[in-house]
C-alpha positions as MATLAB code, in Angstrom:
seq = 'XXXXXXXXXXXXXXXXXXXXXXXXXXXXXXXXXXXXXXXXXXXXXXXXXXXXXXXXXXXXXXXXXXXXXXXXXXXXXXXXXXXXXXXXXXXXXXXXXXXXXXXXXXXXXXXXXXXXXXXXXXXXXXXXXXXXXXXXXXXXXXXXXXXXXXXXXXXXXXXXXXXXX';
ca = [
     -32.829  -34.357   13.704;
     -32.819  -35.109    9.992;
     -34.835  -32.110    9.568;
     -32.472  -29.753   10.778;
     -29.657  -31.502    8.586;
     -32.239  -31.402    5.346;
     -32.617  -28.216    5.963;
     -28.971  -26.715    5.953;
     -28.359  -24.305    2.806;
     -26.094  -24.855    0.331;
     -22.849  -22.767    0.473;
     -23.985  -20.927   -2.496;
     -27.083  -19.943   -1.114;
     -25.719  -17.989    2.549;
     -25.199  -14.422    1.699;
     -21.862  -14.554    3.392;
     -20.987  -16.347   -0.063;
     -22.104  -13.760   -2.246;
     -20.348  -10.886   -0.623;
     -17.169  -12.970   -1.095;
     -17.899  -12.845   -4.826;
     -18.714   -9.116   -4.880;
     -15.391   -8.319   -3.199;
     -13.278  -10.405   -5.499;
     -15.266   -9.201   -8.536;
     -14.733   -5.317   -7.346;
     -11.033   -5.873   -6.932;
     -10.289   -7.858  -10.173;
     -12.524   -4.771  -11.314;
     -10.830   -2.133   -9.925;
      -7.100   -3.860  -10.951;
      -7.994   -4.385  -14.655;
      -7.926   -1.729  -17.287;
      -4.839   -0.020  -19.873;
      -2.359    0.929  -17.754;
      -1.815    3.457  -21.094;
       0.683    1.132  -22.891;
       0.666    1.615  -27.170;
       0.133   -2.291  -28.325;
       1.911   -1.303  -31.385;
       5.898   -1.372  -31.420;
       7.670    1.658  -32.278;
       8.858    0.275  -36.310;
       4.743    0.043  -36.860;
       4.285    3.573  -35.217;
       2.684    6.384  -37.791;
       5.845    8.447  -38.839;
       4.240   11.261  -37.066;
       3.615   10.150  -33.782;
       7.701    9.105  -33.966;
       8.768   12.449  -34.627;
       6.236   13.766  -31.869;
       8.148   11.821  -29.604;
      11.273   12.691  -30.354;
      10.713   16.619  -30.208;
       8.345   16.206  -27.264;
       7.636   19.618  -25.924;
       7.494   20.491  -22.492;
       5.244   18.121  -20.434;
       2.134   19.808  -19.599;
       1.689   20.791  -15.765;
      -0.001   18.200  -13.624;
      -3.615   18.962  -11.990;
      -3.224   19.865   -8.520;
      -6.789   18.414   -6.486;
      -7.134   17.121   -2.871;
      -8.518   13.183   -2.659;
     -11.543   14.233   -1.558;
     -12.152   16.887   -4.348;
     -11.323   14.232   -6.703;
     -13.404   11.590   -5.494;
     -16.566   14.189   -5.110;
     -16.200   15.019   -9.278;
     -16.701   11.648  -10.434;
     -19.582   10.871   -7.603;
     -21.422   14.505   -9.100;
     -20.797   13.363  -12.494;
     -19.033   10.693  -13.882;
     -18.703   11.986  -17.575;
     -17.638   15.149  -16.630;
     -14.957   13.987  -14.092;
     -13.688   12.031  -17.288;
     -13.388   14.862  -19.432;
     -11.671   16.980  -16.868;
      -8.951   14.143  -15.228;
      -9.017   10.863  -17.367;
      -5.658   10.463  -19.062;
      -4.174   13.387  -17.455;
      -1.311   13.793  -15.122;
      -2.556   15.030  -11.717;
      -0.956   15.758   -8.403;
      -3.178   14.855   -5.324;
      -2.776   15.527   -1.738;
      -4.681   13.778    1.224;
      -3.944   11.353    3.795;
      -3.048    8.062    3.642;
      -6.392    5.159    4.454;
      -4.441    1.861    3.352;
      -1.127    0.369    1.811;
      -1.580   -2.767   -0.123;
      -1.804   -4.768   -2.978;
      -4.417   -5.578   -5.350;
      -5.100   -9.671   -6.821;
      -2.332   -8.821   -9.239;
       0.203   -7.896   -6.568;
       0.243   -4.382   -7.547;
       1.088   -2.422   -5.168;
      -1.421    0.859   -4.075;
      -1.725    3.800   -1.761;
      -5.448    4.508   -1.081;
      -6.553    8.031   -0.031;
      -9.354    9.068    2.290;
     -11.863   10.739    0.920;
     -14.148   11.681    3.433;
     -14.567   10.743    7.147;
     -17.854    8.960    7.165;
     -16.935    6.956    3.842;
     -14.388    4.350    4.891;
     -15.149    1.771    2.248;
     -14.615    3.476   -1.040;
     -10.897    5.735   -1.896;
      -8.790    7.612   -4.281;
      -6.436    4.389   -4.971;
      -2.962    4.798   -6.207;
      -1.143    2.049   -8.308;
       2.646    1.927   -8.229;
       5.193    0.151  -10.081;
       6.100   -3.269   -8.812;
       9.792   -1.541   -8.474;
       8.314    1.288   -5.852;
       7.495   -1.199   -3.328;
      10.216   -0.284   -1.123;
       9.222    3.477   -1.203;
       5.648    2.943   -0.388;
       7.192    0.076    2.549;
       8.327    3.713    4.633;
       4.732    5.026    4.529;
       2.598    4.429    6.998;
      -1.422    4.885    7.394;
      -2.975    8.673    8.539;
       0.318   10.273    6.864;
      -0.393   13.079    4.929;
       0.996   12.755    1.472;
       1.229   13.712   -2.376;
       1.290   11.570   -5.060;
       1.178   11.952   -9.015;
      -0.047    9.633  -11.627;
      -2.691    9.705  -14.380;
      -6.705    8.860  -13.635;
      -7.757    6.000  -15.170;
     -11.559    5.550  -13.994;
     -13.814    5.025  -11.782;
     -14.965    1.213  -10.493;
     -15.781    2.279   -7.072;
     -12.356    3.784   -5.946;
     -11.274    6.554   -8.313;
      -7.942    4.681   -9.685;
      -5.278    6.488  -10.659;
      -1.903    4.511  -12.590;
       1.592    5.408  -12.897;
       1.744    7.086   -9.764;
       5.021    8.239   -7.884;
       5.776   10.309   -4.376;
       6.052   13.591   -4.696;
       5.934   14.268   -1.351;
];
């Protein structure tokens, strides 16, 4: 008997363990990041960029790409998925996989991507003020949503996003 109990693993040694880590790592990943915020306030601003913003010309039209599209540039290439969406105010269409919220209590819309891939998505951050819009959604809606790509840690995450349909 005392050789079965000597021989019990330590917590930290079952793999069970470990994939609890890699989850919570990924998401605290996948959460983190600029949500595109200037740290400096607007009296330390270069005089130029405060007259940019106050004659800001038209806002530039927003990259129209299905979920799956998206999530297929960055798996080709990561660097050329960047230069093409990072930053940049895109429009993307698919069908709903999951409604959530991330360790930070943001909330998220996560895209399918492909059929046979159910683990990794095009995910959607909202404002903490959109939760009642994304409360009327439901899962295997279709649905379009802007916002601007941030990167990829697994999901594709996109920030700043909004319904557009």
């Amino acid at each position: 008997m005392e050789n079965q109990e000597g021989s019990k693993k330590k917590f930290y040694k079952r793999w069970w363990f470990w994939a609890i880590v890699v989850v919570v790592l990924y998401v605290i990943g996948s959460s983190a990041g600029n949500k595109g915020g200037n740290s400096q306030p607007a009296a330390q601003q270069p005089v130029k960029q405060q007259e940019s913003q106050q004659a800001k010309p038209v806002e530039e039209a927003a990259i129209k790409v299905t979920a799956s599209q998206l999530y297929d540039d960055y798996e080709a290439n990561e660097v050329a998925a960047d230069a093409k969406y990072k930053d940049k105010k895109v429009e993307i269409s698919g069908t709903i996989s999951g409604i959530g919220k991330d360790l930070m209590d943001t909330p998220y819309v996560a895209l399918v991507v492909a059929p046979n891939n159910p683990v990794f998505s095009v995910q959607c951050m909202f404002d903490k003020s959109e939760q009642s819009k994304l409360a009327s959604l439901s899962k295997d809606s279709k649905i379009v949503l802007s916002g601007k790509v941030s990167s990829k840690l697994g999901n594709v995450i996109v920030r700043d996003c909004s319904i557009v349909e």
